[in-house]
N, C-alpha and C positions, 0 to 999 in steps of 0.2 A: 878293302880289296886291293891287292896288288898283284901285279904281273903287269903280260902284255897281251893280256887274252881275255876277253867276257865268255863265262862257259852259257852253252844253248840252255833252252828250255829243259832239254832232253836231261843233260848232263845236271841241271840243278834239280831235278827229281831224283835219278841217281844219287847224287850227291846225299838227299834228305835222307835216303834208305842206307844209304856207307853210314851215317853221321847215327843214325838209329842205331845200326849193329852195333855201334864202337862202344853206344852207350847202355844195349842189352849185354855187353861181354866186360860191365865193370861188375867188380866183387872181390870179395877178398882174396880168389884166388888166383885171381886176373893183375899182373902184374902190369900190362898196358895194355891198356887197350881199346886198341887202333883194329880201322876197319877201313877195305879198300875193295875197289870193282875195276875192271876194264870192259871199255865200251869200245863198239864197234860203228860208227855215226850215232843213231838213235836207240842201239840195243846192246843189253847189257852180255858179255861173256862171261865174266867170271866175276864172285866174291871173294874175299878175302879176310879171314882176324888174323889176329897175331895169334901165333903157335908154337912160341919159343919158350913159355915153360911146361906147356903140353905134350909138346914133343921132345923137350930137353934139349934142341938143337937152337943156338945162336942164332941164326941165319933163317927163320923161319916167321918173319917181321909179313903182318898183312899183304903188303904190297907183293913181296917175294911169291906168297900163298896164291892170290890172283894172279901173276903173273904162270905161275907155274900151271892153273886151272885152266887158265886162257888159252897158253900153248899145247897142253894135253886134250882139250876140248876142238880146237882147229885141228890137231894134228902136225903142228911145224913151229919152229921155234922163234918167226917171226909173224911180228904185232905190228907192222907197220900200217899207219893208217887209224889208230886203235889211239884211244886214250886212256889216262890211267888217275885216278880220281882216292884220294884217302882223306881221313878224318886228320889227319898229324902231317905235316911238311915230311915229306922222306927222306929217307937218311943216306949219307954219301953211299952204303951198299944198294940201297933199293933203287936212288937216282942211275949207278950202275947199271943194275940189271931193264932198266928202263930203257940204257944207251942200246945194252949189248941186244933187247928183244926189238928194238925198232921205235919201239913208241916213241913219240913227237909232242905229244900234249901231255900237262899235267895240270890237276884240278886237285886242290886242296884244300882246309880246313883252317889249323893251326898251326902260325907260324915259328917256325925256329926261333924268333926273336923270345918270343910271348911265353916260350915253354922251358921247359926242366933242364938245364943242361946237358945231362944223362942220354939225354936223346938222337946226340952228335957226339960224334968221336972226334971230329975237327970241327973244333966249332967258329973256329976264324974263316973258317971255310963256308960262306953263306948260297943261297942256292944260285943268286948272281953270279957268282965267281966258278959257283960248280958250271953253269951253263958257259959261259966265257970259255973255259978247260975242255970243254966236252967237247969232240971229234964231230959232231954230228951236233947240229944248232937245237932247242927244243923251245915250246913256245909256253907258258904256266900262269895260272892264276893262284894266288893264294889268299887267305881270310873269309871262304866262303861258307857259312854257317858257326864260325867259330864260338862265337857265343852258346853254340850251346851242346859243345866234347871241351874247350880250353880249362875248365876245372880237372878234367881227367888228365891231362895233361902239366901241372904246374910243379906236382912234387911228388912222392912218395918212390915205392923201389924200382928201379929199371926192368 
């Protein structure tokens, strides 16, 4: 485990149910996948997979998916207070959309280090460095279950 955060009771049950989908949505025609939730204290708002060869759209990464279920489900485009929880380290777009919705916490899986290249478009760019850069401080745990998504994550196509 690393970060600077131990995730609740709450969140590591969440956690086991992100860490399930990611590993109900492999097959062959599942190019990655990643599965993601956002919490609100102890309950859960939204899930998320990946949807970006389903829907043909790039930018359609799990986290994006919850984030956007989250906001459409409260009604307003801020999560503050809310945390954001995936099977895969997220990626400079998703850490993004994390800054721009508010969220403050992140819980995750599989580290950047451990996985595919493929997975980071700057990959000199580690999530340390992402937080350091970000406007707005955030606080993250990572390696949380990884043992059992880091095989879906180590190679095959983006």
């Amino acid at each position: 485990m690393s970060g600077d955060v131990t995730p609740t009771a709450a969140e590591q049950t969440v956690m086991a149910d992100v860490l399930r989908r990611a590993r109900e949505t492999e097959g062959p025609d599942s190019k990655a996948p990643i599965a993601a939730a956002i919490m609100h204290g102890d309950d859960v708002i939204a899930y998320g997979v990946n949807e970006v060869h389903l829907a043909h759209d790039p930018t359609r990464h799990a986290e994006i998916v919850a984030i956007s279920a989250a906001t459409a489900r409260i009604g307003k485009p801020d999560l503050s207070g809310c945390t954001l929880l995936s099977s895969l380290q997220p990626c400079e777009m998703c850490l993004s959309a994390m800054q721009f919705s508010g969220i403050r916490r992140l819980i995750f899986a599989s580290e950047q280090g451990e996985v595919a290249s493929k997975y980071f478009m700057f990959p000199e760019f580690d999530i340390s460095a992402f937080r350091e850069a970000a406007k707005e401080p955030f606080e993250w745990c990572g390696g949380i279950g990884t043992e059992e998504v880091l095989h879906l994550y180590e190679d095959g196509d983006a």
